[in-house]
FIFI-753835 format. One record per residue (C-alpha): y, x, z; residue in one letter. Coordinates in steps of 0.5 Angstrom, whole numbers, padded with zeros to 4 digits, always signed. Example, Ala and Ser with C-alpha at 12.3 -4.5 7.8 and 13.67 -1.06 7.14 Angstrom:
residues 2
-0009+0025+0016a -0002+0027+0014s 
END
This chain:
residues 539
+0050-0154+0112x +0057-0153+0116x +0062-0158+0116x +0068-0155+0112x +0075-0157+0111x +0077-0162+0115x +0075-0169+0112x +0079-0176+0111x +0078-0181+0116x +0070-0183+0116x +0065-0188+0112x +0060-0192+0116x +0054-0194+0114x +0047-0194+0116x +0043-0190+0111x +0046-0185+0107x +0042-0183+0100x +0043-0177+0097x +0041-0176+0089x +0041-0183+0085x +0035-0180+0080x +0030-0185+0079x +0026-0184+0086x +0034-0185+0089x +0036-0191+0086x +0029-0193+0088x +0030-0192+0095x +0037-0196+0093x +0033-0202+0091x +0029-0202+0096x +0034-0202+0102x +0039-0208+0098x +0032-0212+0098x +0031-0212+0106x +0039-0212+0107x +0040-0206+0109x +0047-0202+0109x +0047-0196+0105x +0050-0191+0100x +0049-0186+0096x +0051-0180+0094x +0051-0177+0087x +0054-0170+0085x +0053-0172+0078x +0057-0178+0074x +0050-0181+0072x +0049-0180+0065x +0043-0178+0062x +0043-0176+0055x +0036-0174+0053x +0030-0177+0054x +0025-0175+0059x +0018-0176+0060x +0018-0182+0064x +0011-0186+0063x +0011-0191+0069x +0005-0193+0073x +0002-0200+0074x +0005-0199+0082x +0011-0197+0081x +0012-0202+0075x +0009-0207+0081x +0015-0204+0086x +0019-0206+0080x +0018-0213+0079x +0019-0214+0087x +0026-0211+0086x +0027-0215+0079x +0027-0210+0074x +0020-0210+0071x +0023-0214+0066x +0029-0211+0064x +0024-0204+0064x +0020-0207+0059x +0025-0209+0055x +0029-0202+0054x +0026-0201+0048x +0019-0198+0047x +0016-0202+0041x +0011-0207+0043x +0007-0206+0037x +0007-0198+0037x +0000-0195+0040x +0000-0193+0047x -0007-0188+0044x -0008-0181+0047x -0011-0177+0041x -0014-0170+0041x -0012-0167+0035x -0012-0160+0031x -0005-0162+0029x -0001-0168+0028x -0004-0171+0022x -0009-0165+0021x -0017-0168+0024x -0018-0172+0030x -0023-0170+0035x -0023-0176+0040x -0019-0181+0041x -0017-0185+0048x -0015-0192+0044x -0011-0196+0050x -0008-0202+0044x +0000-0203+0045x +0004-0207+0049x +0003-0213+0046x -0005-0213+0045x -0007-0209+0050x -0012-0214+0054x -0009-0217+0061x -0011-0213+0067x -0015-0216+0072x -0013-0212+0078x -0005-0212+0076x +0000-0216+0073x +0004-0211+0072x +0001-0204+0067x +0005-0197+0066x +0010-0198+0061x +0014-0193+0057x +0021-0193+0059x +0024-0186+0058x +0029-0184+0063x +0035-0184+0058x +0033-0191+0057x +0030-0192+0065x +0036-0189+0068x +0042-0193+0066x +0038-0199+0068x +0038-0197+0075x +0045-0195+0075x +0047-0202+0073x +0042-0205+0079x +0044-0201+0084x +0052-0201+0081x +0057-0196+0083x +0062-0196+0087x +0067-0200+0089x +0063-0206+0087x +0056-0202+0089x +0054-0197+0094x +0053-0192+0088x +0058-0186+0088x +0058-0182+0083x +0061-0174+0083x +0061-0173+0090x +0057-0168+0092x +0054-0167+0099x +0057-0161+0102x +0055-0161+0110x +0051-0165+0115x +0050-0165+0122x +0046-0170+0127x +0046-0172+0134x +0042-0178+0138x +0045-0184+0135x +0046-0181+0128x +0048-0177+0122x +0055-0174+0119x +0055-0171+0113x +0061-0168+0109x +0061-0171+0102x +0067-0169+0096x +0069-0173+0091x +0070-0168+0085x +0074-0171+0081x +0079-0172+0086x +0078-0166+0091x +0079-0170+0097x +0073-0168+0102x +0070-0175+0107x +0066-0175+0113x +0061-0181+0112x +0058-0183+0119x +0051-0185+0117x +0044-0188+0122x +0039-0185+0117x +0040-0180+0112x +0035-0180+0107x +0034-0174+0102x +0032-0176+0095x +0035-0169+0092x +0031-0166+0087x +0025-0160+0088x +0030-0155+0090x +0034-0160+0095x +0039-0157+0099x +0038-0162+0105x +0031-0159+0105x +0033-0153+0106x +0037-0154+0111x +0033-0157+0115x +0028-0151+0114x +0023-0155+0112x +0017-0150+0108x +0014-0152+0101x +0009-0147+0100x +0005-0146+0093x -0001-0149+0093x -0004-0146+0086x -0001-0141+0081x +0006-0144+0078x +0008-0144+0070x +0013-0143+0066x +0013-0149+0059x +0018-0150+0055x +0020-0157+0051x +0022-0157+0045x +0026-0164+0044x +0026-0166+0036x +0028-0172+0032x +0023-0174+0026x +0025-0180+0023x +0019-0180+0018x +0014-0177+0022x +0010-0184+0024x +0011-0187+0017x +0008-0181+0014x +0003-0181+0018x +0000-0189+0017x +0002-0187+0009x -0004-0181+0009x -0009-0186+0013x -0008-0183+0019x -0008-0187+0026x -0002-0186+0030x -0001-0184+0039x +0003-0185+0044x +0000-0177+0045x -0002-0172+0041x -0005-0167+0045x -0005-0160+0040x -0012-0156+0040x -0009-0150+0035x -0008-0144+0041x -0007-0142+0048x +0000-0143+0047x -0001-0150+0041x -0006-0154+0047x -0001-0158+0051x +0002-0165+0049x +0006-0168+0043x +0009-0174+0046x +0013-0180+0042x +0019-0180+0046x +0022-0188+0043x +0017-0190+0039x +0021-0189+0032x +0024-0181+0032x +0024-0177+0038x +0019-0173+0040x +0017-0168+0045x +0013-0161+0044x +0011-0156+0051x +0008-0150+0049x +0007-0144+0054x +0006-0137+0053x +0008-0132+0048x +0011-0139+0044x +0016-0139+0049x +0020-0133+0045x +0018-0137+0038x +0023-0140+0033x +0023-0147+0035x +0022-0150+0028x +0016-0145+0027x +0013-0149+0032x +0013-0155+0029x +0012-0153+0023x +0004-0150+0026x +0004-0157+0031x +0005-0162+0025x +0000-0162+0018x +0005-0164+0014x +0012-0162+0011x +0017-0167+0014x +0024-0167+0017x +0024-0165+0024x +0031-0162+0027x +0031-0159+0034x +0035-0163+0039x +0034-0160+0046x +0029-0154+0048x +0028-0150+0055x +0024-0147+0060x +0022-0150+0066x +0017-0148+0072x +0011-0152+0073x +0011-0152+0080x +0005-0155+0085x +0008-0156+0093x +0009-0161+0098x +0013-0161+0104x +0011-0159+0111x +0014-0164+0114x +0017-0170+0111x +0023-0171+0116x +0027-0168+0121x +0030-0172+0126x +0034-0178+0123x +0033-0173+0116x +0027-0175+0111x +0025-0173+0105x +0023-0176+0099x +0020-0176+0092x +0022-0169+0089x +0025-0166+0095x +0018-0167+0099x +0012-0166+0093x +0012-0163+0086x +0005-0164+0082x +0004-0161+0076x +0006-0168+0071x -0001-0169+0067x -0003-0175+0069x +0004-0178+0071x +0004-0178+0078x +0011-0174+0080x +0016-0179+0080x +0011-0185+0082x +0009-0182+0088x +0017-0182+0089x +0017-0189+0089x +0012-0191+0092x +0015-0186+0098x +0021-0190+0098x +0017-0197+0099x +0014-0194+0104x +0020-0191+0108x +0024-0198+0106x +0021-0202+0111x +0020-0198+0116x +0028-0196+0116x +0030-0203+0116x +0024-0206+0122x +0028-0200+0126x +0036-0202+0124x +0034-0210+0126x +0031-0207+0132x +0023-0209+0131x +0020-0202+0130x +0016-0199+0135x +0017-0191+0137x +0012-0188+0133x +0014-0192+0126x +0019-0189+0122x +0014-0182+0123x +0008-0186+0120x +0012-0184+0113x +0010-0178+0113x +0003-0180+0116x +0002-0184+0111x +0006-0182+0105x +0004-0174+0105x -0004-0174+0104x -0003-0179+0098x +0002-0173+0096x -0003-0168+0097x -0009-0172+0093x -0004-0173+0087x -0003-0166+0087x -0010-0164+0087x -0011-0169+0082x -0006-0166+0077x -0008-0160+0077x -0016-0161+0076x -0013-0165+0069x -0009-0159+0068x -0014-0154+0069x -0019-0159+0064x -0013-0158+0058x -0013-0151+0059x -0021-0149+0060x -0022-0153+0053x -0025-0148+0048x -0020-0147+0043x -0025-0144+0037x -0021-0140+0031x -0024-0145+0026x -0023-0151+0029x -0019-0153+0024x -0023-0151+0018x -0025-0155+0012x -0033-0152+0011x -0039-0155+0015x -0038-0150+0020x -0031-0153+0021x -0034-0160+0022x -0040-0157+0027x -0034-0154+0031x -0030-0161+0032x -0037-0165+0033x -0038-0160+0038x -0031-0161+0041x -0031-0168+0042x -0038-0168+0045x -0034-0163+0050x -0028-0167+0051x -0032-0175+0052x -0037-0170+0057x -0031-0167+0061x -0028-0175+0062x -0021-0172+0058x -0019-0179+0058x -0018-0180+0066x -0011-0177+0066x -0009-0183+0062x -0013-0188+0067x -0013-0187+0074x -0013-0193+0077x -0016-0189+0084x -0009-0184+0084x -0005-0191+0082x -0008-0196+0087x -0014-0194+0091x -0011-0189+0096x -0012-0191+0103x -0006-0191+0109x -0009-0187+0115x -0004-0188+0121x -0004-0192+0128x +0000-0197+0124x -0007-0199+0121x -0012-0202+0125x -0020-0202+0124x -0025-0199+0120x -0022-0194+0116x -0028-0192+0112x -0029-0187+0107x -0024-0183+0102x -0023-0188+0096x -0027-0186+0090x -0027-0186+0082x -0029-0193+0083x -0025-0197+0086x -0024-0204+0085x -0019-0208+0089x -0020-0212+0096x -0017-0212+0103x -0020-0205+0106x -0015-0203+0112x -0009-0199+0109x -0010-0200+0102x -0005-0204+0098x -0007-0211+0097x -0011-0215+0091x -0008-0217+0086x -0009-0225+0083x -0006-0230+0081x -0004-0235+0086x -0002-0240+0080x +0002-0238+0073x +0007-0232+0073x +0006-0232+0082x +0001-0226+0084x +0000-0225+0090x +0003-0219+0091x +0009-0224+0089x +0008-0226+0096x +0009-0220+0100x +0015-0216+0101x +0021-0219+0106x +0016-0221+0113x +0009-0219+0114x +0004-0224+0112x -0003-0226+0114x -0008-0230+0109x -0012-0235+0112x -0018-0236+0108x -0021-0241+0114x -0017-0246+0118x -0015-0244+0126x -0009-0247+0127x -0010-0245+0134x -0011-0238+0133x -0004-0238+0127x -0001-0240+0132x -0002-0235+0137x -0001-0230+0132x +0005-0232+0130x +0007-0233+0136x +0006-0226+0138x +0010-0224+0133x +0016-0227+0136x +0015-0225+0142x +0018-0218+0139x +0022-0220+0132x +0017-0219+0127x +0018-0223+0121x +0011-0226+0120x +0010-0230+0114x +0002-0236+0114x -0001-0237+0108x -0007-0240+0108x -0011-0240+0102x -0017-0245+0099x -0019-0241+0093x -0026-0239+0094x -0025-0233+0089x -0019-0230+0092x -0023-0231+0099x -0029-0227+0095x -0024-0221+0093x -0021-0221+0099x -0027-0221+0104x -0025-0223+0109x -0023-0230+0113x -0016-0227+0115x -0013-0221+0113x -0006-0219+0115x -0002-0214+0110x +0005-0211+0111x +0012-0211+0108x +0010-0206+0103x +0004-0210+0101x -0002-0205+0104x -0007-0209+0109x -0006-0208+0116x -0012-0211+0119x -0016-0215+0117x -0022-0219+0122x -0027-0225+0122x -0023-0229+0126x -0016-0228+0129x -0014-0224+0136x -0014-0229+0141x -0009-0224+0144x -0006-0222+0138x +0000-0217+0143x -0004-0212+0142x -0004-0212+0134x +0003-0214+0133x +0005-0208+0138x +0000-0203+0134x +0002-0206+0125x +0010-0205+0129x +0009-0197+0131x +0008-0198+0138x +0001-0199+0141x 
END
């Protein structure tokens, strides 16, 4: 990106964000958490006025809560009494063949392993929430209109050409970090000649957005149990989601192939059983698209969320990867501005952030590749005894080929391992479909209850922490003492209940600022230099 015009007098700040999308106001959140200096930058003026499919996953709702959002996202709308069902149907209202029954907001049992489930929050709710947090400019970092024109690094920072468009006015804003947070066709990318080569075939789908008020009564009127989604077991172009979008009248219909040329309101008369009012609101194509990026950074540019992965959306990992970059890089960025960091930790974003990436997508696309191999016989939906021998043998079909699990994916959420020379010991083997919680090096810490409303995961964020489930004092001592030789921030905890010991497995375990385990041990280093330098990035 050249420079172009001549800009007004320079901003300084030590981060610059570009794109204030979710996974941008994430990294926003973040950086305000640790006290770090930034701004972003948004070509946009920030309004989202319809709604799009925006399941939140139970890590990133984790994230949330550390950034002190969890609530206000559980409050944006979504009816607490509405079933949180996925159901596989002829139609909606027409039979049902099997049913993943996940309970509501307000009944579903507390998660042992979480203390913060997936909610529904879709982004026209979710966004305005996030630009109230981050708050724009000049009370806030948040500038919205102003696009970014250029950028140019050197040793000791970026400088990046940034017009407000509202006023024509173009500004040089010197920043110490430039992070990328623009989208799947990100400029910044771009122009760091990055490449994003496709890793499966990609599609062409198209959401048709529509209002039905009546819909979901009508529905409990005729007996029939209502879903959060219905997935469409009508034809090749009929098979993909019906999804509520608020919980009360919007929903949303993706069809593909030769349905992407059809009368939008013929299609929802063939998606729904029943005569009901249903007005189009919006309706377009967009591209399923499977990548991630060669390389996360270049230089003092990184890539985050979209700008560095897409995965096919079944599943709901996409914008959840996102965000769990951005509390990955977070840290990292404020360990090298305060001067703590060792040489090798800003590259272990992408050591560690990049396989999770690439086992999201691989994930998505088996759950894609399942709803597009369902047998989809003509008489599916016929009212005779061979009609019912078809929809019994459906449903076998869809409890074998585990359908439930793109709904539940504790191990793509959770389970995933960090592997790089910030986590020291044992890496062990690739964590499988069941995985339960503990303190294996580089995965995220366990979740429990230290007390009423305080998890453990409350605990960490601002400092590494090490959990002592033994007494030597002497040895946290020199544990600690290690860690101020060299300026990091070092929390003890010493903990005396046996069931948190039994989850965790082991008498001392250190776990990071972003809450992942760093190492863990049967007794402390009597030299801990070496740990110290190796979770720091410097061994």
């Amino acid at each position: 990106m050249p420079a172009r015009g001549k800009p007004s007098p320079s901003r300084e700040t030590d981060v610059l964000v570009v794109g204030a999308g979710p996974v941008g106001m994430a990294m926003a959140l973040d950086l305000r958490y640790r006290g770090v200096d930034h701004l972003v930058v948004e070509r946009r003026d920030g309004r989202t006025p319809l709604p799009g499919v925006s399941t939140i996953g139970p890590r990133s709702m984790e994230l949330f809560r550390r950034w002190g959002l969890a609530d206000r996202i559980r409050a944006a709308g979504w009816p607490p009494d509405h079933p949180l069902d996925v159901a596989w149907v002829t139609q909606v209202g027409g039979h049902e063949l099997h049913r993943f029954e996940r309970g509501t907001a307000a009944t579903r049992p507390e998660f042992r392993h979480t203390p913060e489930p997936d909610q529904v929050c879709p982004a026209h709710w979710l966004q305005p929430l996030l630009l109230a947090a981050v708050g724009r400019a000049p009370d806030g970092p948040l500038l919205l209109r102003h696009r970014l024109d250029a950028f140019t690094q050197d040793d000791d920072g970026v400088t990046a050409h940034v017009t407000d468009l509202d006023a024509g006015a173009t500004t040089a804003i010197r920043a110490r970090y430039l992070v990328a947070c623009d989208g799947a066709s990100s400029p910044v990318r771009r122009e760091c000649g990055i490449g994003a080569p496709a890793r499966h075939e990609a599609r062409v789908l198209r959401n048709i957005l529509f209002r039905a008020p009546e819909l979901t009564d009508q529905l409990r009127a005729r007996g029939r149990r209502v879903a959060m989604v219905y997935f469409l077991m009508l034809s090749n172009e009929l098979r993909y989601p019906l999804r509520s979008m608020d919980g009360r009248e919007l929903f949303n219909l993706t069809v593909s192939g030769p349905a992407l040329a059809a009368d939008a309101k013929a299609l929802l008369r063939d998606a729904i059983a029943f005569p009901t009012p249903a007005e189009p609101v919006s309706d377009g194509e967009w591209h399923l698209t499977h990548w991630v990026a060669d390389r996360y950074r270049h230089g003092r540019v990184f890539l985050v969320g979209d700008a560095a992965h897409t995965v096919a959306p079944s599943g709901g990992f996409g914008m959840n990867i996102g965000i769990g970059d951005a509390a990955d890089l977070g840290w990292k960025l404020a360990a090298q501005l305060r001067g703590w960091a060792g040489e090798r930790l800003l590259d272990s974003y992408e050591a560690e952030r990049r396989p999770v990436a690439l086992r999201s997508l691989e994930a998505a696309n088996r759950h894609l590749r399942r709803t597009l191999s369902r047998e989809l016989p003509a008489d599916l939906r016929a009212d005779t005894p061979a009609g019912a021998r078809k929809r019994a043998e459906a449903a076998e079909r869809l409890r074998a080929s585990g359908a439930s699990t793109e709904f539940d994916n504790p191990e793509i959420h959770f389970g995933y391992r960090y592997r790089s020379p910030l986590v020291v010991g044992d890496a062990g083997a690739d964590v499988t479909p069941d995985w339960r919680p503990g303190s294996d090096p580089g995965t995220r810490a366990a979740h429990a209850w230290l007390r009423p409303g305080l998890s453990t995961l409350d605990v960490f964020g601002e400092a590494f922490v090490l959990l002592c489930f033994e007494d030597d004092p002497r040895g946290a001592r020199g544990v600690r003492a290690g860690f101020d030789a060299r300026d990091v921030p070092l929390r003890v905890l010493e903990c005396d209940d046996p069931e948190l010991a039994r989850l965790y497995a082991c008498p001392f375990v250190l776990v990071r600022p972003d809450g992942h385990v760093a190492w863990r041990g049967e007794r402390l280093p009597a030299e801990p230099a070496g740990l110290v330098d190796a979770v720091r990035g410097s061994a």
